[in-house]
N, C-alpha and C positions, 0 to 999 in steps of 0.2 A: 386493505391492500389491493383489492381489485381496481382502485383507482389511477393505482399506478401502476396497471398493467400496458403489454403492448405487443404486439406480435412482431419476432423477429425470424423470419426466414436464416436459418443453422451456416449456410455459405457467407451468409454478412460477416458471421463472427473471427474475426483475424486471425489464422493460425503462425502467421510469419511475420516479422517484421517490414516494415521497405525495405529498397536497398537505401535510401539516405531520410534520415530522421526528419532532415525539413519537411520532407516533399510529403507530407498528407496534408488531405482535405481540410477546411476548416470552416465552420458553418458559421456563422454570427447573428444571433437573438440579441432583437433590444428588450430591456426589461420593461420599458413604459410603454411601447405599442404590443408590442409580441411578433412584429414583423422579422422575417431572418429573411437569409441570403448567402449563396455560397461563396466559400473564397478560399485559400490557399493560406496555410500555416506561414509558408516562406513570405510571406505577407504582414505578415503583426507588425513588424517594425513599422512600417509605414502609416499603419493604423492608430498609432500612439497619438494624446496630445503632445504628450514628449515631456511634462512633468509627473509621472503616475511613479508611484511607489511599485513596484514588481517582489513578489515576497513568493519564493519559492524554497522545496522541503528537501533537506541536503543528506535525506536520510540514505544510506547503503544497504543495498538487499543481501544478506546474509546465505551462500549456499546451502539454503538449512533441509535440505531432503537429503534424506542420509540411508543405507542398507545396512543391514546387521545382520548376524547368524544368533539365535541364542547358546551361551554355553554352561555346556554340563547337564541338558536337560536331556531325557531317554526319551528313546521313542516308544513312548505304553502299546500302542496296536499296529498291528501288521497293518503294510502299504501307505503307511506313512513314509514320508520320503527323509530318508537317515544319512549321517556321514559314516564314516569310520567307528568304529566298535560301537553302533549302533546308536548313534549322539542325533538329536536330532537337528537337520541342518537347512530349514524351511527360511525363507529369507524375510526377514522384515522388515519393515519401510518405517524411519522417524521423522518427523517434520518437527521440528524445534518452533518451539512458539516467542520464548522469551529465555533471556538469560534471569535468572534467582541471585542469586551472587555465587561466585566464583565463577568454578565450573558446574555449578547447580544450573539444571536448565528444567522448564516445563517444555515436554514435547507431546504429540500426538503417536503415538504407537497402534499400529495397522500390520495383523489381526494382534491385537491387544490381549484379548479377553484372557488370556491361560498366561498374558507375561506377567508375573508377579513381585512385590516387594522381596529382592536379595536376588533377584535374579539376574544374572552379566549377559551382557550383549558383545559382540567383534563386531566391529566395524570394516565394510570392503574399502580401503583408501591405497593411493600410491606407494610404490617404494619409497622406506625411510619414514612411513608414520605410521605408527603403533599408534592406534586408536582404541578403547573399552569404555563401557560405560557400566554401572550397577545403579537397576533401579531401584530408589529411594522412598518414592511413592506414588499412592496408587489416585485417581480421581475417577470422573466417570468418563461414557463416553472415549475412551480409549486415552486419557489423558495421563501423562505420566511425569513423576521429575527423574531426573538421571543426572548420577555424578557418573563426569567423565574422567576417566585415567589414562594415561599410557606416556606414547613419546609425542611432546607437542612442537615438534621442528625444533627444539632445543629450548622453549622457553615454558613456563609454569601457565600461560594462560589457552588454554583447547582452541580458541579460537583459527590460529595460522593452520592449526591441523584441520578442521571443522572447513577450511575455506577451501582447503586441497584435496578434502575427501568427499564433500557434499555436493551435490546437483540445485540448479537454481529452482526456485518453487514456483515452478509456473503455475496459474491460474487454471482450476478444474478444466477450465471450459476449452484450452488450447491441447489439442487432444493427441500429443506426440509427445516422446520425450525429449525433454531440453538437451541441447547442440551445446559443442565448446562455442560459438558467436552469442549465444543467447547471455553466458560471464559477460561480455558487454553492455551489450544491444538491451536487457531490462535492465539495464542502469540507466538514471540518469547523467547525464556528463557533469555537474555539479554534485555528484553523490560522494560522500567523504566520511561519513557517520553512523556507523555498522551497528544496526539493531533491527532493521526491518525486514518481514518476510513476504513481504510484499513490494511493488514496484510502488511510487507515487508516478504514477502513469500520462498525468500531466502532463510531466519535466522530460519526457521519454522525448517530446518534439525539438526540444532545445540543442542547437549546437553553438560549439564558439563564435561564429560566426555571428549566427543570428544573435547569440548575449550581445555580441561586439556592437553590431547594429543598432540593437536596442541602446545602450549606453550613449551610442553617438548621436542620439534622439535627444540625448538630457532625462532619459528617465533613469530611476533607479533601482537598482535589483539589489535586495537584501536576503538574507537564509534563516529558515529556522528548519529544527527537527523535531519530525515525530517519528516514531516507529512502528509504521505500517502493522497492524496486527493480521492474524488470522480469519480474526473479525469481520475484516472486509470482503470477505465472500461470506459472512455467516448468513445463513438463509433466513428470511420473517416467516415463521410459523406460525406468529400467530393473524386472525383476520383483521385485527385493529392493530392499525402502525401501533397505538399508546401504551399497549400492551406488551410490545418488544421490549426485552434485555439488551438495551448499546454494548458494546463494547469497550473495556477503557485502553486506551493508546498514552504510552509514555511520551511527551516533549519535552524538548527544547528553546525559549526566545533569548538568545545571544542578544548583552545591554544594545549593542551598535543598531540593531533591527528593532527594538524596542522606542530607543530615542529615536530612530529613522521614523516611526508609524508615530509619533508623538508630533514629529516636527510635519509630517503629512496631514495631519485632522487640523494642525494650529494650518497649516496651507493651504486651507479647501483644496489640497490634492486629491486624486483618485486611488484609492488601493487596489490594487490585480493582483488576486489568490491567484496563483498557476496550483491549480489539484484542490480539491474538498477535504485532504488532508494539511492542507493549509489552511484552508476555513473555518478546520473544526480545531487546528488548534489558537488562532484569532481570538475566535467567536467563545472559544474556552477561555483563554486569560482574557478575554473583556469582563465574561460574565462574573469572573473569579473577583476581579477590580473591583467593580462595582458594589460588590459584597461588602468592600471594603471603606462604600462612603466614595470609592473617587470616580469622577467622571465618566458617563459615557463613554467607551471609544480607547479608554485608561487600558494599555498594557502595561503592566509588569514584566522584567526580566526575570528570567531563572529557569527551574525544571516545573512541569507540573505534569497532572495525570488527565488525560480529557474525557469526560464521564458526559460531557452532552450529547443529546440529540437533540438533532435541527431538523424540524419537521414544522412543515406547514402552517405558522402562525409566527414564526420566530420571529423575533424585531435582529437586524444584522447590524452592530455596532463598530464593526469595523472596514467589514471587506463593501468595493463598490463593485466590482467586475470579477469576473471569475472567467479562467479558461480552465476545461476540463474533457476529460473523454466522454463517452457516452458509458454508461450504465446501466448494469444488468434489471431486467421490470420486475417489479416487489421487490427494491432493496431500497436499503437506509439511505444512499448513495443518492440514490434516484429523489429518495424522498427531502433529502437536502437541495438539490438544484432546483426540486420544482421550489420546493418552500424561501427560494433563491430568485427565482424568475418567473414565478405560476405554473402550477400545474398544466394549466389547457395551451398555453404556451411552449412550454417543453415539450409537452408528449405530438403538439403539434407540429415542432420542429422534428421531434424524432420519427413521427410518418414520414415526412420530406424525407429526414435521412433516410430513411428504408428504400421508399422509391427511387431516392438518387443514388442507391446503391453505396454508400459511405460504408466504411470498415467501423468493425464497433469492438468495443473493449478495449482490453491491454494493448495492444497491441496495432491495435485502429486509427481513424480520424480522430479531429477532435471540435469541438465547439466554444466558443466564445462570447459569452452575455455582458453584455455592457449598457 
């Protein structure tokens, strides 16, 4: 993991959006010299040959950070902080990981340790939604499942209430709490498919405009989804990347996106991942095809689950170019883009970025390997 280390001065890291999505920086690495050079997001159009596949992740960030009170539980020792007839009324924080089916969800629960199977939560949400959960089960690590009950804006699914009671899950590393602009501003403006608790922070630079532009290139923008997991801030503990647990991420490839990347390999077109969440779900139904006897480069429509890591040796069967943020050193993330465009190339563009002062993460510039 030390290999993918890299020092980054803590003011680099973005705690605020722009004021307008185009307007960040954009670096561009070529993969066959390793030369970059700066340039401006509001710029890509022009950069196209103007037949490239564009395949970006239409997944929607879920306001899955939630507060609860536990209820019914006593407060056992003095100076512990109580409600009314002595109940104790400590607040705690859910972050929802994934929906189970229905209103079965897995969430992370923070301080966990003493919340136990049969134990009800309240939820703090607006006028008119009656929010409860009981949890179900237990895991480690603070992990927990929770059936949700109450009033769900009138309808049987938690969700619409979930959206109106929850805060957006920002990134550890953005060190405030999330603003009613940030319901926007971490979406992407192509975001329409509610699973992810994460940004695909790629798609954060895109506006209509620029889609428009792009189109009027003659290239073409297709969608798939994945669902940003928790995963993507999980830390590599161990010292040898080989050695990490990936994380598995549920998607989506829509037939139309499918036969689109079909008809692009039969075209010696270029493919353009916008986000490594698009990469990895690609470079998953490639690997998946192939299994199967079909061709290189073969996707399949439908759902799947992406269980790869792409790390340093990978052969890429689909994707040619990639835009993407910059990424946090010793992670998965990191280790996909070098394994993407070389190590000593990457980490050398991202010196540049440091010294030219570029914004990094969620929230940051972004970079462009082609």
């Amino acid at each position: 993991m030390s290999d993918l280390d890299y020092e980054l001065p803590g003011e680099l890291i973005a705690q605020e959006p722009l004021p307008e999505r185009d307007s960040s920086r954009m670096l561009l690495l070529d993969r066959a010299s390793g030369a970059f050079s700066d340039s401006r997001f509001e710029d890509l159009p022009e950069m196209l040959r103007g037949d490239e596949l564009i395949v970006v992740n239409n997944a929607r960030v879920l306001p899955a950070r939630l507060f609860a009170y536990r209820v019914g539980v006593h407060a056992q020792s003095p100076g512990r902080e109580a409600g009314r007839a002595g109940f104790l009324r400590s607040r705690i924080e859910v972050l929802l990981l994934r929906r189970v089916e229905g209103n079965l969800w897995d969430a992370l629960v923070r301080p966990g340790r003493k919340i136990r199977v049969g134990e009800r939560l309240t939820f703090e949400a607006p006028p008119g939604v009656d929010l409860g959960a009981e949890v179900t089960g237990r895991g480690p690590l603070g992990l927990r499942q929770l059936c949700f009950y109450g009033s769900f804006c009138g309808t049987d699914d938690v969700t619409p209430a979930i959206e109106r009671a929850g805060h957006m899950p920002l990134p550890p590393y953005i060190r405030r709490p999330d603003e009613p602009r940030d319901r926007e501003r971490y979406q992407t403006v192509f975001a329409r498919t509610y699973g992810a608790v994460a940004a695909p922070t790629a798609g954060l630079h895109f506006t209509p405009a620029i889609l428009d532009r792009i189109r009027n290139r003659g290239a073409e923008i297709r969608e798939i989804t994945l669902e940003v997991g928790l995963g993507t801030f999980q830390p590599v503990r161990e010292e040898r990347l080989e050695d990490h647990r990936i994380h598995a991420e549920a998607y989506e490839i829509p037939a139309e996106t499918a036969e689109a990347l079909a008809a692009a390999k039969r075209g010696g077109r270029r493919v353009l991942a916008v986000g490594t969440t698009v990469v990895r779900t690609l470079e998953d139904a490639a690997v998946k095809a192939m299994a199967t006897g079909a061709p290189g480069g073969t996707i399949f429509a439908g759902p799947g689950t992406a269980r790869i890591f792409i790390r340093p040796g990978h052969r890429f069967a689909v994707v040619d170019q990639l835009l993407t943020n910059f990424h946090l050193p010793r992670s998965t993330l990191l280790a996909l883009v070098a394994s993407f465009a070389g190590r000593e190339a990457v980490l050398a563009a991202y010196r540049h970025a440091v010294a030219q002062g570029y914004r990094f993460y969620s929230y940051g510039d972004c970079m462009l390997i082609r």
